[in-house]
C-alpha positions in Angstrom: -23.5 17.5 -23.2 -23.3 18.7 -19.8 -20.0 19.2 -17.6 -17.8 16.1 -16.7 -17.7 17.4 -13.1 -21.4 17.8 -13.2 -22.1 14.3 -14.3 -19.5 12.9 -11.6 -21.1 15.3 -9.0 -24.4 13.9 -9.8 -23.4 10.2 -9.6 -21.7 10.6 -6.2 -25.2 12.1 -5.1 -26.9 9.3 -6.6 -24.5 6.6 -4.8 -25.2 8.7 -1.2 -28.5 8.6 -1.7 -29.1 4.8 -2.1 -26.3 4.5 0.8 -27.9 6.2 3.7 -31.4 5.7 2.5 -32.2 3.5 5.1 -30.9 5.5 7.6 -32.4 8.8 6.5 -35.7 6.6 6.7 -35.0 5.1 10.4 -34.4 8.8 11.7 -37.3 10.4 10.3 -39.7 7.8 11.4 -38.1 8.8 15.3 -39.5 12.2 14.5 -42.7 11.4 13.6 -43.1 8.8 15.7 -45.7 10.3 18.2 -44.7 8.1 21.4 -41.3 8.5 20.7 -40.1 11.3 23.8 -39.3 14.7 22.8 -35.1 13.8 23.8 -35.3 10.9 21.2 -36.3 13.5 18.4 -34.5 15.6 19.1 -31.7 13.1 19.0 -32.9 11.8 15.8 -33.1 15.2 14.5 -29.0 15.6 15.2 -28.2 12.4 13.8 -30.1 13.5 11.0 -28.5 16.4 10.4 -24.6 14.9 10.6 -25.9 12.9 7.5 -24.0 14.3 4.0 -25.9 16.9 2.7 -25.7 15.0 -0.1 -27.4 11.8 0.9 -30.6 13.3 0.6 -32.4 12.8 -2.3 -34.0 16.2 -2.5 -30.4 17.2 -4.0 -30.5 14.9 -7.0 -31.6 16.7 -10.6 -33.2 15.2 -13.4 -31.2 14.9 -16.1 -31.7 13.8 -19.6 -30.3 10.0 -20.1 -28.4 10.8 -23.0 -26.2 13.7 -22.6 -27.0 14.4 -19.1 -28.6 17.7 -19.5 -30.5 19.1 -16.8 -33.4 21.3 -17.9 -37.0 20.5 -19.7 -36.3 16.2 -18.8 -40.0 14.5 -20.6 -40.6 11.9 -17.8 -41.4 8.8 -19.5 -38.8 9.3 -22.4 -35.9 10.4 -19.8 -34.8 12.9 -22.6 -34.9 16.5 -22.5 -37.7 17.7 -24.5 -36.0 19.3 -26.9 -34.1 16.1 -28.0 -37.7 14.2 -27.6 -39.0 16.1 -30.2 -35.9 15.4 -32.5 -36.3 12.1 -32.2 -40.7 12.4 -32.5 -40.0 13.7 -36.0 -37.5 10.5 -37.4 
């Protein structure tokens, strides 16, 4: 079982995530936006950057549904492998 502050650290990521989502999304299609002027990127880029580090998804871990442990997650199961093969031998 992991940490209670790394579960609650991990759902506050997940809730920042889904709540500037569609922000991130409007900012980085300014910056690649090719007729977009080089001031409005760089804006973009600014705004982006004033965003919680945490809103970005890159920051979220995959943890095993169960106990919330981090490492070794089997991605169709959502279990860490370890309990996968636990539950593969019944």
């Amino acid at each position: 079982m992991a940490k209670k502050s790394k579960i609650v650290a991990q759902k506050k990521r997940e809730k920042l995530v889904a709540q500037y989502a569609e922000r991130r999304a409007e900012l980085k299609a300014i910056m690649k936006c090719p007729t977009a002027s080089l001031d409005e990127r760089m804006e973009a880029s600014r705004k982006l950057s004033r965003l919680p580090r945490d809103s970005s998804p890159v920051r979220l871990r995959n943890r095993d549904q169960v106990d919330w442990r981090p490492p070794g997650i089997v991605d169709h199961a959502g279990v860490t492998r370890a309990l996968f093969r636990e539950r593969a031998r019944g």
